[in-house]
C-alpha positions as CSV (number, residue, x, y, z in Angstrom):
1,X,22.2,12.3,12.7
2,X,21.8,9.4,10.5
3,X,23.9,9.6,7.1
4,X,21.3,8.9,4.1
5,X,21.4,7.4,0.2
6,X,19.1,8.0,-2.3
7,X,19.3,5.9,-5.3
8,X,17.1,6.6,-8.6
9,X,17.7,3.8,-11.5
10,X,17.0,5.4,-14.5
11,X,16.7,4.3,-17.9
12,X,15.0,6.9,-20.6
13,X,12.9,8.6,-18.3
14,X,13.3,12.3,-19.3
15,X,10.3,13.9,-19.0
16,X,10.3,13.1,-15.4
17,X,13.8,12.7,-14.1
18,X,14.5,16.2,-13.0
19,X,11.0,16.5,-11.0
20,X,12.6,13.2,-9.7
21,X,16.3,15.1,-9.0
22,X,14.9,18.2,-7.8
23,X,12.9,16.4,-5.5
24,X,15.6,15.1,-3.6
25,X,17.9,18.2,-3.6
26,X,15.6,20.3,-2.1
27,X,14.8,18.0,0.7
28,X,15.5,19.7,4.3
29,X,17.5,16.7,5.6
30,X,22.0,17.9,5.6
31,X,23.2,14.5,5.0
32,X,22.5,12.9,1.8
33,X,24.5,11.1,-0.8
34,X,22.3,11.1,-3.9
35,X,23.1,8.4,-6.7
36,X,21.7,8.2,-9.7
37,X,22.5,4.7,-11.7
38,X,21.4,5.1,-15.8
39,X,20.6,2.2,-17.6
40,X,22.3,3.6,-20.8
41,X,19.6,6.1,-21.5
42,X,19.5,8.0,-25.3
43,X,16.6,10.4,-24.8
44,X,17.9,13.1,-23.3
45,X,18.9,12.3,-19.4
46,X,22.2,12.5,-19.9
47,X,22.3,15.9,-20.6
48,X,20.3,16.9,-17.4
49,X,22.6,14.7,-15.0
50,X,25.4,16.5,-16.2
51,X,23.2,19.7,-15.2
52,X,23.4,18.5,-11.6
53,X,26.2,16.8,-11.6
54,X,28.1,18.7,-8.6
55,X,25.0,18.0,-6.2
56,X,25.1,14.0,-6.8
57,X,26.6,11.0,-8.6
58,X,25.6,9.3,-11.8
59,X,26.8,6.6,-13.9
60,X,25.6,5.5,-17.0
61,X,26.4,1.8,-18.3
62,X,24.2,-1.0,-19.8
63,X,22.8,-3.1,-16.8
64,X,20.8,-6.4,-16.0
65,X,17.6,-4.0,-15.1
66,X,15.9,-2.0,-12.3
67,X,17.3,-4.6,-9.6
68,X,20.5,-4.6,-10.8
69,X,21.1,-1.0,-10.8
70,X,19.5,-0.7,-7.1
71,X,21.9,-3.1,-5.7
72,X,25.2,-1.2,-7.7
73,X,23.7,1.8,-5.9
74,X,23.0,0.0,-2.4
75,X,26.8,-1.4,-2.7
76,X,27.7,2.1,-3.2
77,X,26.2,3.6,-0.6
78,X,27.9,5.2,2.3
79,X,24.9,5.7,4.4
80,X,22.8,4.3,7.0
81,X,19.6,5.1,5.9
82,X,18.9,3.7,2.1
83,X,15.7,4.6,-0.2
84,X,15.1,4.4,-4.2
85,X,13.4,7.2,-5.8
86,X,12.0,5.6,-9.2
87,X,13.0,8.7,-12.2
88,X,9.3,9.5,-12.7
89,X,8.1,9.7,-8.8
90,X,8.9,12.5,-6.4
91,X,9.6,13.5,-2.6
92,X,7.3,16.0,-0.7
93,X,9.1,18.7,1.1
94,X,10.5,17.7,4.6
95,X,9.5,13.6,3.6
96,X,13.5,12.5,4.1
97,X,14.1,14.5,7.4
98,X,10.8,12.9,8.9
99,X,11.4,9.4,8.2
100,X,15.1,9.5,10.0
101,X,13.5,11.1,12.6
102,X,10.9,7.9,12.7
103,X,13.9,5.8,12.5
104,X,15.9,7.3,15.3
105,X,12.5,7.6,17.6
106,X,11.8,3.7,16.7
107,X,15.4,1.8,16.5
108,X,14.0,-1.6,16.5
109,X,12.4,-0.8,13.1
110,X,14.3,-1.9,10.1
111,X,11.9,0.0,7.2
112,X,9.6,2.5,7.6
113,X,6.8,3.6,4.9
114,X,4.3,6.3,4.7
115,X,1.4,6.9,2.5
116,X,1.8,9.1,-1.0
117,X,0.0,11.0,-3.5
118,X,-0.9,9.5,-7.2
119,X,-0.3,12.0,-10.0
120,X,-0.5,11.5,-13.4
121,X,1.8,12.6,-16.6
122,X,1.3,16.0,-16.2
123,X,1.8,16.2,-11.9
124,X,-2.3,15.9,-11.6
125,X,-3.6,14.3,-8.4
126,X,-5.3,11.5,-9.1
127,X,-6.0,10.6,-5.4
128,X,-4.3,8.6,-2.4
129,X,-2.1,5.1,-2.4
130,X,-4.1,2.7,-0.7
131,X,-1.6,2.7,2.0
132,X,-2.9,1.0,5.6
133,X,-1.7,0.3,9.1
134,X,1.6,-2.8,8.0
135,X,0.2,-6.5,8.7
136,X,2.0,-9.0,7.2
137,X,-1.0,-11.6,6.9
138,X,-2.7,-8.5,4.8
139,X,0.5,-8.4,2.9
140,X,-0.1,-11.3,1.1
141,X,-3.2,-10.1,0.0
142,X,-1.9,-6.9,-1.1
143,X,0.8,-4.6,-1.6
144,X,-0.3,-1.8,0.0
145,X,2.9,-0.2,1.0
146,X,3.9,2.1,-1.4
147,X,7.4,2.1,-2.9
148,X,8.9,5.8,-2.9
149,X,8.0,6.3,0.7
150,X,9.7,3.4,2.3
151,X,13.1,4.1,4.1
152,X,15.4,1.2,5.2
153,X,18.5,0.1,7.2
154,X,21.1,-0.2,5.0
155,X,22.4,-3.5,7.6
156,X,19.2,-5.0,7.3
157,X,18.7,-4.8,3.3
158,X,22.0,-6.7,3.3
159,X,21.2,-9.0,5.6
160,X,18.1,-10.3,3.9
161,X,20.4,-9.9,0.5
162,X,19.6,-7.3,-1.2
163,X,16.7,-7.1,-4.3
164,X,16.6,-10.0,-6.2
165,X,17.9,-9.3,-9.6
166,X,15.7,-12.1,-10.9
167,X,12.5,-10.2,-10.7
168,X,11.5,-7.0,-12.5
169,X,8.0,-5.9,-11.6
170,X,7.7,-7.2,-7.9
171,X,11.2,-6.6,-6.5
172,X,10.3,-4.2,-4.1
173,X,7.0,-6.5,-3.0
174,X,9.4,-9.2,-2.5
175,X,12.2,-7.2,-0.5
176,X,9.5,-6.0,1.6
177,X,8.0,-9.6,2.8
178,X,11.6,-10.7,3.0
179,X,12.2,-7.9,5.5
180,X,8.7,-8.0,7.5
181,X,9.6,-12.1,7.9
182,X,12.7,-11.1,9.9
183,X,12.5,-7.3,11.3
184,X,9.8,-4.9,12.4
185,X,8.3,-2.9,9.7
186,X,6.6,0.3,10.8
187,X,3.9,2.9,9.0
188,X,4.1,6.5,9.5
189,X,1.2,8.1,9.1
190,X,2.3,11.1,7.5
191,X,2.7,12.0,3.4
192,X,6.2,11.4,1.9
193,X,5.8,10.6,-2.1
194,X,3.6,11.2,-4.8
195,X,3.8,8.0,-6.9
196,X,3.8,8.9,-10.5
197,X,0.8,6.8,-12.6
198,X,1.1,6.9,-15.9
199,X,-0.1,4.1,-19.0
200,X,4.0,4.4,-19.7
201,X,4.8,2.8,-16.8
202,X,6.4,-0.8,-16.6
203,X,4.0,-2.2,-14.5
204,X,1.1,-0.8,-16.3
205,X,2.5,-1.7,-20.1
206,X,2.8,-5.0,-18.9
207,X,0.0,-5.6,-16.0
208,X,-0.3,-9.3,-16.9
209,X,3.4,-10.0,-16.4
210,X,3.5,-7.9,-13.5
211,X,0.7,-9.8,-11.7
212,X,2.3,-13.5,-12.4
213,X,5.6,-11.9,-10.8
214,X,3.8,-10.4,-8.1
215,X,2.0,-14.0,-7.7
216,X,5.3,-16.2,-8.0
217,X,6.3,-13.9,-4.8
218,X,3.6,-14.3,-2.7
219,X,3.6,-18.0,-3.7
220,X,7.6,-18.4,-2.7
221,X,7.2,-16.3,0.7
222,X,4.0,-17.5,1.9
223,X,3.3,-20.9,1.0
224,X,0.4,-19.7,-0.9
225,X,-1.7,-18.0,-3.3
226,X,-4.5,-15.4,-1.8
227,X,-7.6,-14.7,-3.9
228,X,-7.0,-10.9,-4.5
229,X,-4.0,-11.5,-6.9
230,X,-5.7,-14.4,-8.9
231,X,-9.0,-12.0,-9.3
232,X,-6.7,-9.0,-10.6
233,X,-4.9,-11.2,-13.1
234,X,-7.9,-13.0,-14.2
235,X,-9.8,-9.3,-14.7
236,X,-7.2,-8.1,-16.6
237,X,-6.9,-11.1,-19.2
238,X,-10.7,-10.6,-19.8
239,X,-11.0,-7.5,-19.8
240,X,-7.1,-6.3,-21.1
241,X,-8.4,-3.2,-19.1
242,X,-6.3,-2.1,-15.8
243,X,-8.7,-1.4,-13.1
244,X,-6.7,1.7,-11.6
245,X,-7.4,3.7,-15.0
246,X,-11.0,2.6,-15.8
247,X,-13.0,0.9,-12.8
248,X,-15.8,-1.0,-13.7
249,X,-17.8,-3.7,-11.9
250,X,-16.0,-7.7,-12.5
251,X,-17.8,-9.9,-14.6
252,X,-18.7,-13.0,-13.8
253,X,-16.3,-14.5,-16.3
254,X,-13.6,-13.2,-14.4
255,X,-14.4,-14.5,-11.1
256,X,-14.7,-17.9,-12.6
257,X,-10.9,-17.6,-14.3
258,X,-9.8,-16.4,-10.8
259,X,-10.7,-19.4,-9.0
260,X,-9.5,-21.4,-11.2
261,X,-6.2,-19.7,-11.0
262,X,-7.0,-19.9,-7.0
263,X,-7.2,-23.3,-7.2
264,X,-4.8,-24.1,-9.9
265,X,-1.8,-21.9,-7.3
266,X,-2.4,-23.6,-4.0
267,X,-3.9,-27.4,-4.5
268,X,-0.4,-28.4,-5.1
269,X,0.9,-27.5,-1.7
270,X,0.2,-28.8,1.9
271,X,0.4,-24.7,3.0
272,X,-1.6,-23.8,-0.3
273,X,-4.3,-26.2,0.6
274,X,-4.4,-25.2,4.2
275,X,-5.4,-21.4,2.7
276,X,-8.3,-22.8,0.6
277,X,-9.7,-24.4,3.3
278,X,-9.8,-21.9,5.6
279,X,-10.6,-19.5,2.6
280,X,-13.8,-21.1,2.0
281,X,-15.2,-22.0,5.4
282,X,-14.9,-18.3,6.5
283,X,-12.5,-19.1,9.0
284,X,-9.8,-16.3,7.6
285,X,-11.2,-12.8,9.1
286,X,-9.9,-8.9,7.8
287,X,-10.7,-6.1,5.1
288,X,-9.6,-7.2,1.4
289,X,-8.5,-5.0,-1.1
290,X,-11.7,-3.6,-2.3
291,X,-12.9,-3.0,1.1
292,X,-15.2,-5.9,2.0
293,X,-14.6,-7.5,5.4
294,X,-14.8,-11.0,6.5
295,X,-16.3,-11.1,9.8
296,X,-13.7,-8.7,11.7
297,X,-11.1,-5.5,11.0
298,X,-8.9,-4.2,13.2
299,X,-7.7,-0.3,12.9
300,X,-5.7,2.1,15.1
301,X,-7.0,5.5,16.0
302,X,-5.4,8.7,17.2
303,X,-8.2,11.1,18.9
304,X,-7.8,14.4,19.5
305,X,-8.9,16.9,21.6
306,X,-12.9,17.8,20.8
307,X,-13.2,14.4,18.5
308,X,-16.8,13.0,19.7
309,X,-17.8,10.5,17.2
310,X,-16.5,7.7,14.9
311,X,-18.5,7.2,12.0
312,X,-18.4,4.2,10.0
313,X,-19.6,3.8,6.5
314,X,-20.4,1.2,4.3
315,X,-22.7,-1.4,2.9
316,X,-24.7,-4.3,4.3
317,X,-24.4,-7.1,1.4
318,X,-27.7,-9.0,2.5
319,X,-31.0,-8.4,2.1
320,X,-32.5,-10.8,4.8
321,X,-31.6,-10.4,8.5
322,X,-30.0,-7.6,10.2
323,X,-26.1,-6.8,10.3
324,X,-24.9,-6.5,14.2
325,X,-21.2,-4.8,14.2
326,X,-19.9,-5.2,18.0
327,X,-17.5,-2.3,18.5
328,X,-14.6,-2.9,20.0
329,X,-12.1,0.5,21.7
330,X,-8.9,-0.9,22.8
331,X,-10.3,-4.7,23.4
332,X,-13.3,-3.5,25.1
333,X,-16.8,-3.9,24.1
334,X,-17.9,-0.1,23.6
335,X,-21.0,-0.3,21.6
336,X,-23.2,-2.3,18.9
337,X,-24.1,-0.6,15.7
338,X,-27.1,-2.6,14.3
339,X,-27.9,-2.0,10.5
340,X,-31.5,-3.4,9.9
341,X,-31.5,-4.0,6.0
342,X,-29.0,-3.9,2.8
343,X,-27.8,-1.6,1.3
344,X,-25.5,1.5,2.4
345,X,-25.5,2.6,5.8
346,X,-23.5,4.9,8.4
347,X,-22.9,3.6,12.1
348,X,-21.9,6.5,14.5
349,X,-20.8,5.6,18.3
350,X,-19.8,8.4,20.3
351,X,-15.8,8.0,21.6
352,X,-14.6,7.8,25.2
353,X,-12.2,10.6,26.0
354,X,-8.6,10.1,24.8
355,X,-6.1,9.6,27.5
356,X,-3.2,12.0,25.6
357,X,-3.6,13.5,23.0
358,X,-2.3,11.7,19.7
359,X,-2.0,8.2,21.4
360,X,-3.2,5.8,19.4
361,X,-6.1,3.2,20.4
362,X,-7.1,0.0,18.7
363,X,-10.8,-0.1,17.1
364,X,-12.3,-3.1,16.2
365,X,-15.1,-3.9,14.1
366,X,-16.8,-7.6,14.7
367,X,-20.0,-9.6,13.4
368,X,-20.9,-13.1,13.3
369,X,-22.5,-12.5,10.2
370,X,-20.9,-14.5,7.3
371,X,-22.2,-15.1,3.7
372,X,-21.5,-15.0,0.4
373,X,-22.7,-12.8,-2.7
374,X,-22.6,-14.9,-5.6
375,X,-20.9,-14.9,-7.9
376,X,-18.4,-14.2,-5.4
377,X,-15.7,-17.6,-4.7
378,X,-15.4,-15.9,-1.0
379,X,-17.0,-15.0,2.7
380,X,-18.0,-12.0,3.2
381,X,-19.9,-9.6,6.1
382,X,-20.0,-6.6,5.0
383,X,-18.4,-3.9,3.2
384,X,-16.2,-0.8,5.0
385,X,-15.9,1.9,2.8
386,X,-14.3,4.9,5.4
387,X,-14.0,5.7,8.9
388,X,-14.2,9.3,10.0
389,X,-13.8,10.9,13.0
390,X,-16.2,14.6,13.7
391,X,-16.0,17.0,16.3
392,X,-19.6,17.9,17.5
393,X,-22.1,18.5,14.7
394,X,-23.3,22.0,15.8
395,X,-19.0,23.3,15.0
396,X,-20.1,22.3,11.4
397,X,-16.3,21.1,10.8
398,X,-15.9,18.7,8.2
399,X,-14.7,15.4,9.6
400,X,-10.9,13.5,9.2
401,X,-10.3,10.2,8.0
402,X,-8.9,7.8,10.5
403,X,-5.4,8.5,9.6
404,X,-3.7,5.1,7.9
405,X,-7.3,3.4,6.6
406,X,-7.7,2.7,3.0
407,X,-11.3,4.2,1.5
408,X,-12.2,1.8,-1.1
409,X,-12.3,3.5,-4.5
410,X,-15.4,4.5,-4.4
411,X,-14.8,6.7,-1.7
412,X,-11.9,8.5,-3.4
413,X,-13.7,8.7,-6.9
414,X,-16.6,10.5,-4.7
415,X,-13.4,12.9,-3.3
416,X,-12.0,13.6,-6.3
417,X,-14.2,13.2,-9.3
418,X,-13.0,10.1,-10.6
């Protein structure tokens, strides 16, 4: 049995922080050293960490930020197995317990993340992360692993050296490319967190400073700037409205401002100009962020017993010519879905029996169709918007999404009224 720390940094977060603490000590798992490293706080957490006091350790002193205090709790730690609990997310039940187990099962892997829940204020679900399958090319596009359910090897956290005190929106973003570059990073398909989003939040109060961070990162680790992060900056400093609270369609000012931040971030280097090449002649292939795909995607199923169908949905972007979607099961050509004019659309090809139940098998989506949309700076195909899996129609059972894909937001506002 591995021997795990939990740290939480906390700095005036009461309204939260026991959710937070509870969280922890009613996790399943025997061995854990809880540490809870206050920034100095004066609204009240004091009073509740002397509450718990005899089920964990706290300190409260003035410190250099949220980095800072990880890395005094990291230091501290006697266990194998570290994680930070921010003080206004939570566990789910049986989350620390399931990602040892992952550990153990997978020893080679030196952080493991799963996918979480968003709540608001008031513990509301607001939907799912937009966690995926971990690629570190898609990594730079996005960070779609999601903080509170990553678990990591103490050993390997130092040997990358530790978060980087110098950042305060991105550390964890940066820690994780730092680790991907030099270990195995694996996904567990499984719900672990529930992330807490709220207009309180650091990263939220100040989106625009959290998004140069986030691009200084990406810049430093990869040589380069992708397009997603200059188009979120550039929509937020016309707009001054973050898209996870109110989505709304980017105007056409924003797109301009993005590639000129695209081009202002990677002109400069022999890397950066290597990625607007490529960029621009459509040579780059894989889903963004908001779910359109650039000639090819790659995604890992697990069929079960009585699964039949994979169904596809999404949107063909052009109005002249047909969309042709070659379908790939584990590297094989299985089928060819052909969409015969724009506009949404739902492929269905029937699946091939699964060897063992659970075992996963690569699917892969490819077209030679390229184009653009104007006034979009990019190539695209077309637009994936979910991949479910039915049993036969006549059980009238509602279908499963393919565990680990990321519906664009569309798909969860239609899920859960948003």
């Amino acid at each position: 049995m591995l021997p795990v720390t939990i740290v939480t940094p906390s700095y005036n977060q009461a309204p939260f922080l026991e959710a937070t603490i509870r969280s922890v000590l009613e996790q399943d798992y025997p061995d854990i050293e809880y540490l809870v490293i206050d920034g100095g706080s004066t609204d009240g957490t004091l009073d509740i960490l002397r509450r718990y006091q005899r089920r964990l350790t706290w300190i409260s002193e003035r410190d250099a930020g949220q980095s800072d205090a990880l890395n005094k709790g990291f230091r501290r730690a006697k266990g194998q197995i570290v994680a930070w609990l921010n003080s206004d997310d939570v566990y789910l039940p049986g989350a620390v317990r399931r990602a040892v187990e992952f550990l153990e099962q997978h020893p080679a892997a030196a952080m493991v993340y799963g996918e979480a829940d968003c709540i608001d204020e008031s513990g509301k679900l607001l939907g799912s992360y937009f966690s995926r399958h971990f690629d570190l090319a898609e990594l730079a596009l996005s960070c779609f692993v999601c903080q509170p359910t990553v678990f990591l090897r103490r050993t390997a956290v130092g040997d990358v050296g530790w978060l980087d005190p110098s950042l305060h929106y991105a550390m964890d973003y940066d820690l994780w490319i730092r680790l991907a570059q030099k270990y195995p990073v694996a996904y567990l398909p499984e719900k672990l967190a529930c992330y807490r989003a709220h207009a309180a939040a650091k990263t939220f109060v100040r989106r625009d400073r959290s998004y140069q961070e986030a691009i200084r990162v990406v810049k430093k680790r990869f040589g380069y700037v992708a397009y997603p992060w200059c188009l979120g900056l550039a929509d937020y400093r016309v707009s001054s409205v973050d898209q996870f609270f109110e989505a709304r369609p980017i105007t056409r000012l924003a797109r301009w401002a993005a590639l000129a931040l695209f081009l202002g971030h990677n002109l400069g280097s022999g890397k950066g100009v290597r990625h607007l090449i490529g960029h621009f002649a459509g040579r780059a292939s894989g889903r963004w962020p908001d779910g359109s795909v650039t000639r090819e995607f790659r995604l890992s199923a697990s069929p079960e017993p009585g699964d039949r169908f994979l169904e596809f949905h999404g949107r063909h972007l052009f109005p002249a010519g047909n969309l042709a979607l070659d379908v790939y099961y584990n590297d094989a050509l299985w089928d060819r879905i052909v969409v015969r004019s724009s506009g949404p659309f739902v492929g269905t090809v029937e699946l091939p029996e699964p060897t063992r139940e659970g075992e996963p098998h690569s699917i892969l989506l490819r077209t030679d169709t390229v184009g653009r949309c104007a006034p979009e700076f990019r190539p695209l195909s077309f637009v994936l918007e979910d991949v479910l899996i039915r049993k036969d129609y006549w059980l009238g059972e509602p279908p499963r999404r393919v565990t680990g894909f990321c519906p664009t937001r569309d798909a969860l506002a239609e899920k859960y009224g948003r």
